[in-house]
mmCIF file as Biopython writes it, N, C-alpha, C and O atoms, coordinates in Angstrom:
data_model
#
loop_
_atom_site.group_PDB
_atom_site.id
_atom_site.type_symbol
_atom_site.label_atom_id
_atom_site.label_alt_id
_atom_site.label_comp_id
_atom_site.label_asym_id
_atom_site.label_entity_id
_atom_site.label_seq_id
_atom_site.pdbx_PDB_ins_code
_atom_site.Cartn_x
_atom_site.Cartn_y
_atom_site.Cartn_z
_atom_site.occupancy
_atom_site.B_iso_or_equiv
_atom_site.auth_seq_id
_atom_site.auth_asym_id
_atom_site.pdbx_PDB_model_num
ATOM 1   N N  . UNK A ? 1  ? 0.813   -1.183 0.000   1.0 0.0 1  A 1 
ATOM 2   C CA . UNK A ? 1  ? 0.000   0.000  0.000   1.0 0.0 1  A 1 
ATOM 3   C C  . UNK A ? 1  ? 0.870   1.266  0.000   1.0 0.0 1  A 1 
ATOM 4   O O  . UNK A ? 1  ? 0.518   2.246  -0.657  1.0 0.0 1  A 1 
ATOM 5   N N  . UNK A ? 2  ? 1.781   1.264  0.585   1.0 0.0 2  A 1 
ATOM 6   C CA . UNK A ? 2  ? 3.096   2.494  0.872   1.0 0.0 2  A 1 
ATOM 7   C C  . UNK A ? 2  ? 3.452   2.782  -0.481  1.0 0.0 2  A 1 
ATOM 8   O O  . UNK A ? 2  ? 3.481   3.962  -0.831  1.0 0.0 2  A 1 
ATOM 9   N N  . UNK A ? 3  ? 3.793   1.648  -1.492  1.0 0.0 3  A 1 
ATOM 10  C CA . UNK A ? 3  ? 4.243   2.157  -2.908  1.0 0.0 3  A 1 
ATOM 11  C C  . UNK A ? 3  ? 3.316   2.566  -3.751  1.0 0.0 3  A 1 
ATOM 12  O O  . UNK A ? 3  ? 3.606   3.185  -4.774  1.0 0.0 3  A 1 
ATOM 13  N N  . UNK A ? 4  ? 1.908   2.214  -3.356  1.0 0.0 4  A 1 
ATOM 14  C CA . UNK A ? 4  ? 0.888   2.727  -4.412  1.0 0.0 4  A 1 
ATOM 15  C C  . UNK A ? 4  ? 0.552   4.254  -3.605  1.0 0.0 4  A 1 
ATOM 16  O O  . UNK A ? 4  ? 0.203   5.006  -4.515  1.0 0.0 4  A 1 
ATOM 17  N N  . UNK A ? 5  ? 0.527   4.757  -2.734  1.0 0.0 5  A 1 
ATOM 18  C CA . UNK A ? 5  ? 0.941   6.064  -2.126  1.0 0.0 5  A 1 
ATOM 19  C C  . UNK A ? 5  ? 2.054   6.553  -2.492  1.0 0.0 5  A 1 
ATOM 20  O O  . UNK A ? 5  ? 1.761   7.743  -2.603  1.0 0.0 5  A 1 
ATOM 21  N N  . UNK A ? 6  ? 2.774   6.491  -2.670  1.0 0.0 6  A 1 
ATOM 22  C CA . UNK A ? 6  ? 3.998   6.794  -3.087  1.0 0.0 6  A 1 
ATOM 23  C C  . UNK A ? 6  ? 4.212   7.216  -4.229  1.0 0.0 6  A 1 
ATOM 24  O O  . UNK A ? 6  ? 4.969   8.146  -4.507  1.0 0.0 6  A 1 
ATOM 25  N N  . UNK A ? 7  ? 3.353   6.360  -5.236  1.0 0.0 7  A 1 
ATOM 26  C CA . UNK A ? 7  ? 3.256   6.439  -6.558  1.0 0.0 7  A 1 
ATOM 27  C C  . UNK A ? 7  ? 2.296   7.874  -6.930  1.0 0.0 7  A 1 
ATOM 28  O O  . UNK A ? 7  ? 2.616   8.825  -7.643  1.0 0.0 7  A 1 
ATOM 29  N N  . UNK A ? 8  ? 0.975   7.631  -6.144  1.0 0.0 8  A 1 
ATOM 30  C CA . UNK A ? 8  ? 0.044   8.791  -6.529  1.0 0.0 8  A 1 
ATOM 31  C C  . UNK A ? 8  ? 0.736   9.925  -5.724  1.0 0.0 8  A 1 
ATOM 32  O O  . UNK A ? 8  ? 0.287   10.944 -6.249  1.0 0.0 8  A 1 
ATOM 33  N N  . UNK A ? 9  ? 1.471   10.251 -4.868  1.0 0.0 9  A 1 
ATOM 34  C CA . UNK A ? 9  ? 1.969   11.443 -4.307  1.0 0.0 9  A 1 
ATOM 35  C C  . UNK A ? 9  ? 2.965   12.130 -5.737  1.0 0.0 9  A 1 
ATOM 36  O O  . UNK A ? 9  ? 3.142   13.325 -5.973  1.0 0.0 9  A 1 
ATOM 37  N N  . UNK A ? 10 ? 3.383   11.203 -6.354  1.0 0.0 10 A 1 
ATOM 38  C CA . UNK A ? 10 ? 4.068   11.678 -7.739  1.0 0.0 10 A 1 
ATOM 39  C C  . UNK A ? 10 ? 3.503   12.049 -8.721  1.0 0.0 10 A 1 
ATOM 40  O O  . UNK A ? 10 ? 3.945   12.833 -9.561  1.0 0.0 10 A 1 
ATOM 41  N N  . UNK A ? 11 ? 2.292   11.428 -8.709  1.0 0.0 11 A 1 
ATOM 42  C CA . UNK A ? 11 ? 1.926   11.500 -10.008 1.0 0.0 11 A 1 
ATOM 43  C C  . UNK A ? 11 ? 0.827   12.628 -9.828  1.0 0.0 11 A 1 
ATOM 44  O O  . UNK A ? 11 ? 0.929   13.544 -10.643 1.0 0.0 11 A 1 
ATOM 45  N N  . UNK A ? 12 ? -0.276  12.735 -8.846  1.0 0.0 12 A 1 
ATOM 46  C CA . UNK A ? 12 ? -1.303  13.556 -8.134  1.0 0.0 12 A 1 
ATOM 47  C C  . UNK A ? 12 ? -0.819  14.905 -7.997  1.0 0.0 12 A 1 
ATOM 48  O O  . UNK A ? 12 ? 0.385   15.088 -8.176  1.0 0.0 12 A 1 
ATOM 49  N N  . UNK A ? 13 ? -1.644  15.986 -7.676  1.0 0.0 13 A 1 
ATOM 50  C CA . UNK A ? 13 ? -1.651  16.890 -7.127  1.0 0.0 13 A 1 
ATOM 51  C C  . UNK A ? 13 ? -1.823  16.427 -5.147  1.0 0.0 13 A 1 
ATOM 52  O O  . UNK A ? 13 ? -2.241  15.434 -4.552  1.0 0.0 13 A 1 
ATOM 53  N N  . UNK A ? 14 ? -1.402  17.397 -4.829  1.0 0.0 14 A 1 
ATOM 54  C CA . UNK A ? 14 ? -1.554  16.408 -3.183  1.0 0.0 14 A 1 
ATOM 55  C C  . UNK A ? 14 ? -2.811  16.698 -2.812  1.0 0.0 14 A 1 
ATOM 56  O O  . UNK A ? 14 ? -3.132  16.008 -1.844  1.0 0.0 14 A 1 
ATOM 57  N N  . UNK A ? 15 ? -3.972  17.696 -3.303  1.0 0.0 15 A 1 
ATOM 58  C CA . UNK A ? 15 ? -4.948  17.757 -2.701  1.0 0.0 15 A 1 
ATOM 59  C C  . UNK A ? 15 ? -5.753  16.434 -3.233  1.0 0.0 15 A 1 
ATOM 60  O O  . UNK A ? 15 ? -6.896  16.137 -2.884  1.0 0.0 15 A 1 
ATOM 61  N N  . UNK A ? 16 ? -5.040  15.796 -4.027  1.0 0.0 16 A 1 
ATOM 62  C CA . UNK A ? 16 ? -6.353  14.701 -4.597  1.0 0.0 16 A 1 
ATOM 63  C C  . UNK A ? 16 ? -5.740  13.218 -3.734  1.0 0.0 16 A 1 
ATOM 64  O O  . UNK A ? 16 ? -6.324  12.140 -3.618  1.0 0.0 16 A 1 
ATOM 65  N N  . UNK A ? 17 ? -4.598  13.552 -3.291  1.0 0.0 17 A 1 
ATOM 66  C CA . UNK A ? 17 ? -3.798  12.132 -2.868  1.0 0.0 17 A 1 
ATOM 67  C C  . UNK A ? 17 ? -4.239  11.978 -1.538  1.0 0.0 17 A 1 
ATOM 68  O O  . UNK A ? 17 ? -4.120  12.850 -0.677  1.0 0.0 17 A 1 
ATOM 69  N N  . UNK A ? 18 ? -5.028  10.260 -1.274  1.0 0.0 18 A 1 
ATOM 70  C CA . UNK A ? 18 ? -5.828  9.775  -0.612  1.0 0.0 18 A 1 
ATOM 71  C C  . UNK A ? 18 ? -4.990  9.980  0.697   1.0 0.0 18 A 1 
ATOM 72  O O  . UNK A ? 18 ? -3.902  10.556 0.684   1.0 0.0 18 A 1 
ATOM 73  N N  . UNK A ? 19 ? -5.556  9.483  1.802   1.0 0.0 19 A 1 
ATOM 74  C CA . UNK A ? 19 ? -4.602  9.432  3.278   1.0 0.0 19 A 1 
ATOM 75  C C  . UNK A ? 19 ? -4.617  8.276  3.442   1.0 0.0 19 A 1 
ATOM 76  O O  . UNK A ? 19 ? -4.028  7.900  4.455   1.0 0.0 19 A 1 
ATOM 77  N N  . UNK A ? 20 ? -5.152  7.393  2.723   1.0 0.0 20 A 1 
ATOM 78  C CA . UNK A ? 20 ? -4.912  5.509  2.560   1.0 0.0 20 A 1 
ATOM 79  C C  . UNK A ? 20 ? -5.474  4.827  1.692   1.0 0.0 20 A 1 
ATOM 80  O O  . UNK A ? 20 ? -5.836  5.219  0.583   1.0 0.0 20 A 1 
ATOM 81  N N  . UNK A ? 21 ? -5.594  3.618  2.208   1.0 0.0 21 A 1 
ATOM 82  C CA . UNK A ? 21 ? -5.806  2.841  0.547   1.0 0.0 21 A 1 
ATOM 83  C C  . UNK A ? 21 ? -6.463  1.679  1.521   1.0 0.0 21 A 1 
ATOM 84  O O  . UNK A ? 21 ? -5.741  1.276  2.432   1.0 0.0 21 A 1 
ATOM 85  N N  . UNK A ? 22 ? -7.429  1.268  1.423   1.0 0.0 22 A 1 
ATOM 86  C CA . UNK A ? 22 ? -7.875  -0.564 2.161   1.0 0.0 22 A 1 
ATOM 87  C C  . UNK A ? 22 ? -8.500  -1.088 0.885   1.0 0.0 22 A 1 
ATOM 88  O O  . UNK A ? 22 ? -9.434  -0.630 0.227   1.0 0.0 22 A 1 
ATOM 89  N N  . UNK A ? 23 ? -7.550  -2.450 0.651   1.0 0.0 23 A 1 
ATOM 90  C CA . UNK A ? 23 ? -7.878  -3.314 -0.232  1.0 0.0 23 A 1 
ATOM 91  C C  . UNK A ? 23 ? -9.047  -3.713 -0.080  1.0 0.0 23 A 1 
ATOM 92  O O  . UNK A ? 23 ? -9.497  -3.592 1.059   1.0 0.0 23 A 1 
ATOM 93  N N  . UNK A ? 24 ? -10.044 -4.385 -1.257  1.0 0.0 24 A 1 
ATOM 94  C CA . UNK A ? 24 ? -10.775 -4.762 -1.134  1.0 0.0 24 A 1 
ATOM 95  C C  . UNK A ? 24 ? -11.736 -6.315 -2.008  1.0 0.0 24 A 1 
ATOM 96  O O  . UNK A ? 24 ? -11.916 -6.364 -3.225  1.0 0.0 24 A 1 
ATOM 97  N N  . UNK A ? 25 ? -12.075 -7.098 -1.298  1.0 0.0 25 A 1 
ATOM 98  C CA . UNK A ? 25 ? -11.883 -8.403 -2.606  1.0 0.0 25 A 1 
ATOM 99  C C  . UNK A ? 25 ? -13.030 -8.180 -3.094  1.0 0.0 25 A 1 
ATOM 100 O O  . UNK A ? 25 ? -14.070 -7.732 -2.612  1.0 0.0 25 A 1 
ATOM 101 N N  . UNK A ? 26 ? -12.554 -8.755 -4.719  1.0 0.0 26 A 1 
ATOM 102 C CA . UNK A ? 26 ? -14.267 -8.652 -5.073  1.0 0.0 26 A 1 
ATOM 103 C C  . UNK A ? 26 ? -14.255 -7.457 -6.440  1.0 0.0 26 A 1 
ATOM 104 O O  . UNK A ? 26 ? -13.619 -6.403 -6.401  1.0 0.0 26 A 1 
ATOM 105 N N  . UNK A ? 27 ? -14.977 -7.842 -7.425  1.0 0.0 27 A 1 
ATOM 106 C CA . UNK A ? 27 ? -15.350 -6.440 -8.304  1.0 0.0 27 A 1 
ATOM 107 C C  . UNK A ? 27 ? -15.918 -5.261 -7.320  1.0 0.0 27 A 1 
ATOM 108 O O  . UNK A ? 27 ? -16.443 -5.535 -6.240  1.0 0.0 27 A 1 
ATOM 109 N N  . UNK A ? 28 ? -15.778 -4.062 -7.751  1.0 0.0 28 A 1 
ATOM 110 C CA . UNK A ? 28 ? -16.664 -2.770 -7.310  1.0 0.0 28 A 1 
ATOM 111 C C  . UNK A ? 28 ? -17.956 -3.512 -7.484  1.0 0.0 28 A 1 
ATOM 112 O O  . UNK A ? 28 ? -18.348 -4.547 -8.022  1.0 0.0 28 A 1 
ATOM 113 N N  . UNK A ? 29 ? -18.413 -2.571 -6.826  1.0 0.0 29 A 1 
ATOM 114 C CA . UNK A ? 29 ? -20.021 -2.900 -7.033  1.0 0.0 29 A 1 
ATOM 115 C C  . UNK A ? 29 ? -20.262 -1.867 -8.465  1.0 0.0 29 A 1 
ATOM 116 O O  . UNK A ? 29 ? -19.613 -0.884 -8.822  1.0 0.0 29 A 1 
ATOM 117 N N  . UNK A ? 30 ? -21.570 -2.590 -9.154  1.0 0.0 30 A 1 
ATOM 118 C CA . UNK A ? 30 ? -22.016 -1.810 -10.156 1.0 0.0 30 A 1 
ATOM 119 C C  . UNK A ? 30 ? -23.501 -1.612 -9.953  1.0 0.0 30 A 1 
ATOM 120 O O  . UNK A ? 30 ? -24.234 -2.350 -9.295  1.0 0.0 30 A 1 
ATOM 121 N N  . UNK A ? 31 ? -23.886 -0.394 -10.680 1.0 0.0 31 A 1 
ATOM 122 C CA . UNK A ? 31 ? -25.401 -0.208 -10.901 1.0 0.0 31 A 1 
ATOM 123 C C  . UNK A ? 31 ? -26.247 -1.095 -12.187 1.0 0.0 31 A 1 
ATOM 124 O O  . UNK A ? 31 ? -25.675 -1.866 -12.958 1.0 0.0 31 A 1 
ATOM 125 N N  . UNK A ? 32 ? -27.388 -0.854 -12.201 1.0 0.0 32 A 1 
ATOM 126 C CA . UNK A ? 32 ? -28.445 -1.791 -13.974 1.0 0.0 32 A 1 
ATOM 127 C C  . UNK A ? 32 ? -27.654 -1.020 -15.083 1.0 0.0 32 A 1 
ATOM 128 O O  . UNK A ? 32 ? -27.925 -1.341 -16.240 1.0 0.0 32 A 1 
ATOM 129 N N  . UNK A ? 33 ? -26.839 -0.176 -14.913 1.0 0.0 33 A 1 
ATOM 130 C CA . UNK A ? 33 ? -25.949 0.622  -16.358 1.0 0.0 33 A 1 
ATOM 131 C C  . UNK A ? 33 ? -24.735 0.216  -16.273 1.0 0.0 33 A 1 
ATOM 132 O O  . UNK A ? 33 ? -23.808 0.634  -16.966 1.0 0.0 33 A 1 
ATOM 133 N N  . UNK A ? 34 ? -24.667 -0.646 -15.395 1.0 0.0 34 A 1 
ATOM 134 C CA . UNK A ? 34 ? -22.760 -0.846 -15.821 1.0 0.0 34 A 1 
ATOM 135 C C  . UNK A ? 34 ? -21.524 -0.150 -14.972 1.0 0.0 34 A 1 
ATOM 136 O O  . UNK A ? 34 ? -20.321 -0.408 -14.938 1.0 0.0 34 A 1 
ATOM 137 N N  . UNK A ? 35 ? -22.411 0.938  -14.238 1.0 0.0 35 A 1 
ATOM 138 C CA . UNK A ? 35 ? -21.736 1.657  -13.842 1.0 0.0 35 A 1 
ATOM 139 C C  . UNK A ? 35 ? -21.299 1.627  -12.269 1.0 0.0 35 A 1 
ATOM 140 O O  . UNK A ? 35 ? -22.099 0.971  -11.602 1.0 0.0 35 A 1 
ATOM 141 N N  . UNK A ? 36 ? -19.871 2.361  -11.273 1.0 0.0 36 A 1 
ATOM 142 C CA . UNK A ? 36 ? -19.760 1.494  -10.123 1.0 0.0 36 A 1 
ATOM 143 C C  . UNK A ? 36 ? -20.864 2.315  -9.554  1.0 0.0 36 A 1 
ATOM 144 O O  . UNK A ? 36 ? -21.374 3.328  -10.032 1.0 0.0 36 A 1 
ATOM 145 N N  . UNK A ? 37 ? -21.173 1.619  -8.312  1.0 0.0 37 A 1 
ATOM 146 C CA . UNK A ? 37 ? -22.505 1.964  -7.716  1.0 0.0 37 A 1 
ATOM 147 C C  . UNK A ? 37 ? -21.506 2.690  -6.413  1.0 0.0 37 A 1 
ATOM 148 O O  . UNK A ? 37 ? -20.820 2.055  -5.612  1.0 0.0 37 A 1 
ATOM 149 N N  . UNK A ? 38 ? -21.613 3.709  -6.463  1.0 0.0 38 A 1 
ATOM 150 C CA . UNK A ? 38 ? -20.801 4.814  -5.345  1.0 0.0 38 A 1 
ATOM 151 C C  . UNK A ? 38 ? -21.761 4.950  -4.889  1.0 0.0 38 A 1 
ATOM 152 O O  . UNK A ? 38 ? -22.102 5.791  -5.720  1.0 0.0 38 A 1 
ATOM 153 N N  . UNK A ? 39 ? -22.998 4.851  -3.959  1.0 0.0 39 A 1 
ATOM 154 C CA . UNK A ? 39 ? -23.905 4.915  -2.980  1.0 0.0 39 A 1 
ATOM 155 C C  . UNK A ? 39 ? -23.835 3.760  -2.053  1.0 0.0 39 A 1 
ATOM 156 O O  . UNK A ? 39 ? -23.664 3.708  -0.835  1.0 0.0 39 A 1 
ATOM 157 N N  . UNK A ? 40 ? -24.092 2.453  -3.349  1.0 0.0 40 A 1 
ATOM 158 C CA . UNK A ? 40 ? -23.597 1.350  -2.265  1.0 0.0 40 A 1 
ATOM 159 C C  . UNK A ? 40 ? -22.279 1.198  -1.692  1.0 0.0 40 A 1 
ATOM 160 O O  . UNK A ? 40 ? -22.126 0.980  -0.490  1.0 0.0 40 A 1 
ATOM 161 N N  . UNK A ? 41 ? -21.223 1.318  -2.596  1.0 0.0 41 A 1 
ATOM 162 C CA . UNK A ? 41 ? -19.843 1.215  -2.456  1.0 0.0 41 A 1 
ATOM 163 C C  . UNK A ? 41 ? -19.381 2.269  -0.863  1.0 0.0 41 A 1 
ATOM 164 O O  . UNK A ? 41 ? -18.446 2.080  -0.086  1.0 0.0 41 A 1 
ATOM 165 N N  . UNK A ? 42 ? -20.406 3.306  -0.840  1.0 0.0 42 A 1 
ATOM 166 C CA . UNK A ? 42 ? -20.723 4.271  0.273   1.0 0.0 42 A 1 
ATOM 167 C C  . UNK A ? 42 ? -20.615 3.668  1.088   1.0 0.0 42 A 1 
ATOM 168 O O  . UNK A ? 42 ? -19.535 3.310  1.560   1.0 0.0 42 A 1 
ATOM 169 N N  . UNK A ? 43 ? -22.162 3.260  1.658   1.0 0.0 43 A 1 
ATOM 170 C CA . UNK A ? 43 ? -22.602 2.158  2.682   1.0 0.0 43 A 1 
ATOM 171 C C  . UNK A ? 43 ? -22.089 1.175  2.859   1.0 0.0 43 A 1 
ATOM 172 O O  . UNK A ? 43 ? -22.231 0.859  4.040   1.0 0.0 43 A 1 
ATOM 173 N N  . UNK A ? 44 ? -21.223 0.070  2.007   1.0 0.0 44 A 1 
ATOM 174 C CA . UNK A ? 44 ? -20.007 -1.040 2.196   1.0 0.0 44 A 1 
ATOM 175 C C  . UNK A ? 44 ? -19.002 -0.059 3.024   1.0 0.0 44 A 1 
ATOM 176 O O  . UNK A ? 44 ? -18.941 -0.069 4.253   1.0 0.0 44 A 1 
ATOM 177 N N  . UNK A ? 45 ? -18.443 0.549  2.422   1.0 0.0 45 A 1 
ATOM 178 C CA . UNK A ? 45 ? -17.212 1.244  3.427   1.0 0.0 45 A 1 
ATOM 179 C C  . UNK A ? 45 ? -17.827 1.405  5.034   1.0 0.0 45 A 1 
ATOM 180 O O  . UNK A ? 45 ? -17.336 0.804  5.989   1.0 0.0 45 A 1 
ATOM 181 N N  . UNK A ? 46 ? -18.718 2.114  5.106   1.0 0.0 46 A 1 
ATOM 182 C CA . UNK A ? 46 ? -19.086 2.610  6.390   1.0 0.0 46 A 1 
ATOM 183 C C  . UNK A ? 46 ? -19.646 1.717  7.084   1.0 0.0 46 A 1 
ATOM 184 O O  . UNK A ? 46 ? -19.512 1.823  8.302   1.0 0.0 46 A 1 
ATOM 185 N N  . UNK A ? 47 ? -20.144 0.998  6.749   1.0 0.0 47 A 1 
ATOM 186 C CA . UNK A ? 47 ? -20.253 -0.857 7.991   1.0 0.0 47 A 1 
ATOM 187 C C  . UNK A ? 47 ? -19.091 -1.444 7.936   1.0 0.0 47 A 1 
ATOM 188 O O  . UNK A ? 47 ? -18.804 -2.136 8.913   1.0 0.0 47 A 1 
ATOM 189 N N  . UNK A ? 48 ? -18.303 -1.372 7.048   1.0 0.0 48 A 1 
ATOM 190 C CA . UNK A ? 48 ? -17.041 -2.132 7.295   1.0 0.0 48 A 1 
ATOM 191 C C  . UNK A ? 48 ? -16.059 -1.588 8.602   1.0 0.0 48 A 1 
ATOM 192 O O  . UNK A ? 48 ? -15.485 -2.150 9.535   1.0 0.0 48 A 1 
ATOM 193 N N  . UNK A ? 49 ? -16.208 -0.078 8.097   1.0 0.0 49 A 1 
ATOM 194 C CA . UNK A ? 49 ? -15.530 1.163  9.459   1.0 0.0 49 A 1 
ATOM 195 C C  . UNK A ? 49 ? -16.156 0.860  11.086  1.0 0.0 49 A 1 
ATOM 196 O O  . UNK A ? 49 ? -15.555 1.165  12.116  1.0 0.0 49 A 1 
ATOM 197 N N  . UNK A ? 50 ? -17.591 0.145  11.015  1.0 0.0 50 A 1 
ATOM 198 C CA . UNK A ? 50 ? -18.008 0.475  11.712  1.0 0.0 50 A 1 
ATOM 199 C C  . UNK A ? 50 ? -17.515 -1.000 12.359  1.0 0.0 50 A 1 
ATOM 200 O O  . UNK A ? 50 ? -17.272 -0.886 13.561  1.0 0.0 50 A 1 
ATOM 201 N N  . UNK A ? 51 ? -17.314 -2.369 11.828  1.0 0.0 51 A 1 
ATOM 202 C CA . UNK A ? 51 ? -17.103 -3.214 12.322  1.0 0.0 51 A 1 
ATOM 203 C C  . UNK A ? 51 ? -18.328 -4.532 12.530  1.0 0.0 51 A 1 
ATOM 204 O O  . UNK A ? 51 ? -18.034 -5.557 13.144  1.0 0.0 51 A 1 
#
């Protein structure tokens, strides 16, 4: 994870460069268009945070 930080601190502007990275298994989630579903992908993160 340190070298893929490492990498975007080079390549990024620093306001866009994350403060971490948690792997995750599995495709993204997608929506009925194909597209990733960032609402659910939302709610996965934040029960995962929560434990």
């Amino acid at each position: 994870m340190q070298a893929l930080l490492a990498q975007c601190r080079q390549l990024m502007p620093a306001y866009i460069v994350p403060h971490g990275v948690e792997p995750m298994r599995g495709p993204l989630p997608r929506n009925p268009n194909g597209k990733i579903d960032r609402k659910l992908l939302a709610t996965q993160w934040e029960e995962w945070r929560r434990g």
